[in-house]
C-alpha positions in Angstrom: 29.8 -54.4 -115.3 27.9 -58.0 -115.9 24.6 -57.7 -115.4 24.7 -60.8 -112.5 26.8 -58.2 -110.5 24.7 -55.0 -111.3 21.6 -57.2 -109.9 23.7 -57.7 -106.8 24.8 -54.3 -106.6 21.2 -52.8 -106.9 19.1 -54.5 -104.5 16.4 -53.2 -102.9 16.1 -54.2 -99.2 12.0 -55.0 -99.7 12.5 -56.9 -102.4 15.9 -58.8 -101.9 14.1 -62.4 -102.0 12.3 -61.3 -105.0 14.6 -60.9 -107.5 14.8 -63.1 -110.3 17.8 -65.5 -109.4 19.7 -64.9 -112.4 23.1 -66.8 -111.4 21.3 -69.5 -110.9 18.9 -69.9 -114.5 22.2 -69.4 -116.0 24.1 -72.2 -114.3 21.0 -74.3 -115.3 21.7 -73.2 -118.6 24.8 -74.7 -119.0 25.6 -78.2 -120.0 28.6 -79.8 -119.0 31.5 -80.5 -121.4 32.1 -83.6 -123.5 35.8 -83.8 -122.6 38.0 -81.7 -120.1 39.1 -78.5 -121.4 42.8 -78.7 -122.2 45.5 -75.7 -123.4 44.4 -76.5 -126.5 41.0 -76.8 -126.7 39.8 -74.4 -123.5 36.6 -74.5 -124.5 35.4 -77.8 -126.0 31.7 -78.9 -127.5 29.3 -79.4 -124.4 26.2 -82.0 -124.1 23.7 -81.6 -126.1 20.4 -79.6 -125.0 17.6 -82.6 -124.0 13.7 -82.5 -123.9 14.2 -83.0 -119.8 16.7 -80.2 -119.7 14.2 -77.9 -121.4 11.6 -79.4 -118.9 13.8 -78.9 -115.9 14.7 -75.2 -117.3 10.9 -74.2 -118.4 9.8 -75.0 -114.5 12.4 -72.9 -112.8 12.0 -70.0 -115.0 8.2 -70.1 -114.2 8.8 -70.3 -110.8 11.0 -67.3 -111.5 8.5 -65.5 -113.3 5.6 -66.0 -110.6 7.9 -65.0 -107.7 8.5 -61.5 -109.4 4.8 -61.1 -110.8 3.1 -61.7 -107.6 5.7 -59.2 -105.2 4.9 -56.7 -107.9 0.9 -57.2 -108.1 0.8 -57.5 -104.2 3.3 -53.8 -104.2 0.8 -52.1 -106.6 -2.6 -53.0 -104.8 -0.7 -51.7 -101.4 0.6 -48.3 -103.6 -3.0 -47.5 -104.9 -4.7 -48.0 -101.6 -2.1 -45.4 -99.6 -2.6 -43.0 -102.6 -6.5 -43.8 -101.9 -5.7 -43.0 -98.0 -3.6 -40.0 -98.1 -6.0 -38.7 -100.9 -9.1 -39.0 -98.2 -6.5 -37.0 -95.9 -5.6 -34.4 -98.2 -9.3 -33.6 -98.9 -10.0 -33.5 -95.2 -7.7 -30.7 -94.9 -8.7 -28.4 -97.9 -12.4 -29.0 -96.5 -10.9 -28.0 -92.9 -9.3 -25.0 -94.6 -12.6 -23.7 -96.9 -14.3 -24.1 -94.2 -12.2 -21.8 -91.1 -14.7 -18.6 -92.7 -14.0 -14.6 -92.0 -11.3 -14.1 -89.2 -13.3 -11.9 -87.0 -12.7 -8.0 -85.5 -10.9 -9.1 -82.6 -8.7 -11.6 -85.2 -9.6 -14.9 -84.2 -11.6 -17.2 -85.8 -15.2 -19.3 -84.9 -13.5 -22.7 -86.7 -9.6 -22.0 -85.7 -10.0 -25.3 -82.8 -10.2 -27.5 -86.4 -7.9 -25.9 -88.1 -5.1 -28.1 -89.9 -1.7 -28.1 -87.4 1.5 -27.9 -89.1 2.6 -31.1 -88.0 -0.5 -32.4 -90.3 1.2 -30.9 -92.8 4.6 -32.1 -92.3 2.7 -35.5 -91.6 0.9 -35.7 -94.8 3.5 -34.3 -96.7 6.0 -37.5 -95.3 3.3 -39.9 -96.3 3.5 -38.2 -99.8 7.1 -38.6 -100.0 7.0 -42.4 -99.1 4.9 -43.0 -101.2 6.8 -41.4 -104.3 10.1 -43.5 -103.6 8.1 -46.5 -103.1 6.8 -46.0 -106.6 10.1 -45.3 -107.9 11.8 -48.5 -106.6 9.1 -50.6 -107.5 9.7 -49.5 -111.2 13.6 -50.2 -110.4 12.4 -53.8 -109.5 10.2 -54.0 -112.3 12.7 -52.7 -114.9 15.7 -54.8 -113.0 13.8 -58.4 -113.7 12.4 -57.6 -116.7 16.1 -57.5 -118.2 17.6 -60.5 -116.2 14.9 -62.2 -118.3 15.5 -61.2 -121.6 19.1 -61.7 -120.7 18.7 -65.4 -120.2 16.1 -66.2 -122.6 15.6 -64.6 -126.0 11.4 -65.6 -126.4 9.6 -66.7 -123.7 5.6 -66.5 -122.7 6.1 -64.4 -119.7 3.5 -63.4 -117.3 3.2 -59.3 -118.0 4.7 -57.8 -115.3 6.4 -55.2 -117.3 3.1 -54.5 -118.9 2.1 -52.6 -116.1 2.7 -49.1 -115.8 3.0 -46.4 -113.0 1.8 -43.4 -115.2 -1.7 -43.1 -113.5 -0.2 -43.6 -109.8 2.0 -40.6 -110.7 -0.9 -38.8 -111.8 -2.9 -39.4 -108.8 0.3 -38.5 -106.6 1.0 -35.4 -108.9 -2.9 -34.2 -107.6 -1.5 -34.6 -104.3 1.0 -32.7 -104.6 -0.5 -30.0 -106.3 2.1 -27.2 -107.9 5.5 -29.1 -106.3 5.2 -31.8 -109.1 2.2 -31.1 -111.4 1.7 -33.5 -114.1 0.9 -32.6 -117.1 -2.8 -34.1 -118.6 -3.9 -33.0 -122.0 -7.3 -34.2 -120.6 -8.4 -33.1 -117.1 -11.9 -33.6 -117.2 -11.5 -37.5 -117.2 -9.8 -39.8 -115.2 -5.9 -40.8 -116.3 -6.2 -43.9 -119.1 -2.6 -45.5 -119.7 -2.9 -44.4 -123.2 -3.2 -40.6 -122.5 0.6 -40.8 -122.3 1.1 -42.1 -125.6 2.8 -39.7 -128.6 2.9 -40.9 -131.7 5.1 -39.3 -134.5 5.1 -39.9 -138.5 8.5 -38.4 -140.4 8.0 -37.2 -143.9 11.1 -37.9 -146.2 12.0 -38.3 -150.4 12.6 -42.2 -149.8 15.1 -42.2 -152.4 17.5 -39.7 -150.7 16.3 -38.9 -147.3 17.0 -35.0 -147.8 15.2 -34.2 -144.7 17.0 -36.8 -142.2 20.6 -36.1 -143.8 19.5 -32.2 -143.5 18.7 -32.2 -139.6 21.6 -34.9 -139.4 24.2 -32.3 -140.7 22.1 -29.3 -139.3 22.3 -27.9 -142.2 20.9 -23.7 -142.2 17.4 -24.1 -142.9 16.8 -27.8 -142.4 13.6 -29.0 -142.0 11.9 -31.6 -140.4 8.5 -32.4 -141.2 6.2 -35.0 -138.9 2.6 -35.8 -138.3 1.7 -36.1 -134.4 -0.7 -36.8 -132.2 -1.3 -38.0 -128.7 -3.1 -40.1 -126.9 -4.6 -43.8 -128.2 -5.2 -44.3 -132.2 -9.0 -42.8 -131.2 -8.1 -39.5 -131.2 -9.5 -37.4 -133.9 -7.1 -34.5 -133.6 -3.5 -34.4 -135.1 -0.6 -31.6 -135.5 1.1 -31.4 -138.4 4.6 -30.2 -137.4 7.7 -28.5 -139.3 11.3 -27.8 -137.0 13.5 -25.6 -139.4 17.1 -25.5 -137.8 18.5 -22.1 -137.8 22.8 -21.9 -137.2 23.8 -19.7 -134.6 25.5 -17.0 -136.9 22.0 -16.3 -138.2 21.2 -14.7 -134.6 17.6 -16.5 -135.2 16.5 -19.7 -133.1 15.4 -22.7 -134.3 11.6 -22.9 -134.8 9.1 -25.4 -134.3 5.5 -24.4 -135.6 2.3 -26.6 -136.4 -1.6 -26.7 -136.9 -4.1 -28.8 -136.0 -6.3 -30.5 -137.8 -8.8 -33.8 -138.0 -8.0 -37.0 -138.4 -9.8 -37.5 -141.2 -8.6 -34.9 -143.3 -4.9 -35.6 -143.0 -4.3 -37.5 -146.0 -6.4 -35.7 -148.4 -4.3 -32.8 -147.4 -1.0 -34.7 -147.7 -1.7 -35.8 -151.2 -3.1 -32.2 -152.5 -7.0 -33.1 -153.0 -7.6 -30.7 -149.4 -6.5 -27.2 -149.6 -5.1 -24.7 -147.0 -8.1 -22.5 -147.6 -11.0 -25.2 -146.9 -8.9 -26.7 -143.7 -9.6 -23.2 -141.8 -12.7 -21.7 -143.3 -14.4 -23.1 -139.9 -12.2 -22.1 -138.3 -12.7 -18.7 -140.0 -16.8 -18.5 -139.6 -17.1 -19.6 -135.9 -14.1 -16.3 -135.1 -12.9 -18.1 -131.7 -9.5 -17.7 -132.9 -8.2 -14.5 -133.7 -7.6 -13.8 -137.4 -4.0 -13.6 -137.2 -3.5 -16.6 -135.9 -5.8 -18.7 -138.4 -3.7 -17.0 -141.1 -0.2 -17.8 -139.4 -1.7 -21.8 -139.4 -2.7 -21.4 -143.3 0.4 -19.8 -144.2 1.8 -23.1 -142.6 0.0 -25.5 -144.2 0.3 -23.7 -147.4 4.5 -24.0 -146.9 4.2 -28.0 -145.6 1.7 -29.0 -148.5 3.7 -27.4 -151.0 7.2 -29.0 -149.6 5.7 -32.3 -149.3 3.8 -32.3 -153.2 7.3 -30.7 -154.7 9.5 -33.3 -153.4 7.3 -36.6 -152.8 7.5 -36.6 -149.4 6.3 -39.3 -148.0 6.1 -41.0 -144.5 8.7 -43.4 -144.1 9.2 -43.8 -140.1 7.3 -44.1 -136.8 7.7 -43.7 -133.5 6.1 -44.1 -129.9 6.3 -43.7 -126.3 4.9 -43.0 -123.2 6.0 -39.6 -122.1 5.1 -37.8 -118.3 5.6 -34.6 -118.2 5.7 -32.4 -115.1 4.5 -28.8 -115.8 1.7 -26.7 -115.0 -1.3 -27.2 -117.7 -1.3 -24.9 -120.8 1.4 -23.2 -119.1 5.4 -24.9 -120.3 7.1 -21.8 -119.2 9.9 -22.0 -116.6 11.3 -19.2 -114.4 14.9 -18.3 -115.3 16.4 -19.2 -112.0 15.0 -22.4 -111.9 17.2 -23.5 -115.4 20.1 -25.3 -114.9 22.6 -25.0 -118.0 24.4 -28.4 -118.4 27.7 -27.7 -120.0 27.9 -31.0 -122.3 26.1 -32.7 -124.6 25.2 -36.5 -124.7 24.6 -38.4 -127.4 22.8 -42.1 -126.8 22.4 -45.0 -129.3 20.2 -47.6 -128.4 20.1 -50.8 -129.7 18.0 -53.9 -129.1 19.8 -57.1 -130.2 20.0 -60.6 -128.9 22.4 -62.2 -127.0 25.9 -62.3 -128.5 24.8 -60.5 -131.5 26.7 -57.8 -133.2 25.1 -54.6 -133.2 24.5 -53.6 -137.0 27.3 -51.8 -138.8 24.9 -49.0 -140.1 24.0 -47.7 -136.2 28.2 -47.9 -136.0 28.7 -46.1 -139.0 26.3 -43.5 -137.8 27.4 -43.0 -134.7 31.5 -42.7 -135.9 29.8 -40.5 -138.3 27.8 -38.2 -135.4 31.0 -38.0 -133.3 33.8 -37.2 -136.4 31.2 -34.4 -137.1 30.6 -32.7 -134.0 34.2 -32.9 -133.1 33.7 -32.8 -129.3 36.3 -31.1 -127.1 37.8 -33.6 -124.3 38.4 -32.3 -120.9 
């Protein structure tokens, strides 16, 4: 499907007069041709691109571009003051509730008259679920526009519209909601910065032969992946150092993923061999909040990363970030059994960022023919 008819096809009814009008910048776009087109020359050389076309183009795009911007600033100032409203409603009704006391002897209660009705609940609990969908299209908006203009220019000073993001409103909602949608926050006793979603990841590989990549590629018995992670801005002071080791399934063992922590500051002495194991936890050792077992399972780690990393010159060689929100309880990732839904297939996605009309490079084709020859997936 062209992108002009998935922008027609995915309108939102709110913001139908504030999409950007993409048939139209590209229309503008065009030049007409030199001569007619003929059988033999369909498509012949068109007039060449002036300073007034650029003009003419450069003020309809930022028309464009203010149209979008201000529906979306004007949609997030409205979101953020119902969340502020229906979070002055939902703390009126805990307060109602802490505050009902003892049911008596004869089972009543001295506070039941201001008690919170069901249909409080079932009100509140509407408000909550406008709300969520209203952030969820405005992201559809947001993410809609912000490719119709890549698509129809490749650089441009746009106003940031797509800078914005709706990780703290979904936060904010998440309190709301409580245990139907928690959100996970590595840090609750601050409020939610748009950098506490951030993970960062740095892959250790030999450079020369990239035995780690091709062995997780291949998962390979025993391959290992070793990465340095940490989350949250570039301030943070604490990072894991993580090794997956891929077990087949004719082992009967599952694949493991195990890591330490450790400061900032540290990590590279420690990569390189000047930091020990032995002086990482000897803190950790002395102050005894951690039980023994534990600190020796990290060491025996660190002991196995530092030694992999100095035998065969590991060294970083790739990087990678996102924002991630996650929905689970805090410090507690488990999920009951009937709430897992087995999906029977696998997918496999390769993105790409190119530019208009260009080819997507031949090594991401040669690695995805090369991903699909090798797991040899069964067609139904």
């Amino acid at each position: 499907m062209k992108f002009g008819e998935q922008l027609r096809s995915s309108v939102i009814k709110e913001y139908q007069w504030y999409y950007i009008a993409y048939d139209e910048l590209k229309e503008l776009m065009k030049k007409d041709y030199v001569t007619k087109p003929t059988k033999q020359n369909p498509k012949p050389k068109r007039q060449e691109w002036t300073e007034a076309d650029e003009s003419k183009f450069i003020a309809r795009i930022e028309l464009e571009l203010d149209k979008v911007y201000s529906k979306q600033k004007l949609k997030v100032i409205e979101i953020s003051r119902r969340i502020q409203s229906t979070e002055r409603e939902v703390n009126d009704i805990v307060a109602r509730l802490d505050s009902r006391g003892p049911v008596g002897r004869d089972g009543t209660n001295a506070n039941e008259d201001d008690a919170p009705t069901e249909e409080e609940f079932m009100m509140l609990e509407e408000d909550l679920n406008e709300i969520t969908a209203d952030v969820n299209d405005l992201a559809k908006f947001v993410q809609l526009n912000y490719t119709g203009f890549q698509k129809i220019i490749k650089k441009h000073d746009a106003k940031p519209f797509f800078k914005d993001n709706y990780d703290s409103d979904i936060v904010k909602l998440s309190k709301l909601w409580d245990i139907h949608l928690p959100v996970l926050v590595f840090n609750t006793n601050k409020e939610f910065d748009a950098k506490d979603s951030a993970i960062t990841s740095i892959y250790y590989d030999n450079p020369e032969k990239f035995d780690l990549y091709e062995g997780r590629l291949k998962k390979t018995e025993g391959a290992e992946a070793i990465r340095l992670r940490w989350y949250g801005g570039m301030d943070t002071e604490t990072i894991f150092v993580e090794r997956k080791t891929h077990r087949e399934d004719w082992t009967g063992e599952k694949s493991v993923k195990a890591r330490f922590a450790m400061k900032e500051k540290f990590v590279n002495s420690y990569m390189k061999g000047d930091l020990l194991p032995e002086a990482i936890f000897e803190k950790a050792r002395k102050d005894g909040k951690k039980p023994a077992k534990v600190i020796d399972e990290d060491e025996r780690l660190a002991k196995e990363v530092q030694y992999s990393v100095l035998k065969h010159g590991y060294v970083p060689l790739c990087r990678s970030f996102y924002n991630r929100t996650a929905f689970q309880l805090p410090a507690d990732a488990r999920l009951p059994p009937e709430d897992v839904e087995r999906f029977p297939y696998a997918i496999l996605e390769v993105k790409l960022q190119t530019q208009a009309g260009q080819e997507p490079p031949s090594w991401g084709m040669d690695r995805t023919r090369a991903l699909i020859a090798y797991a040899r997936p069964e067609i139904r």
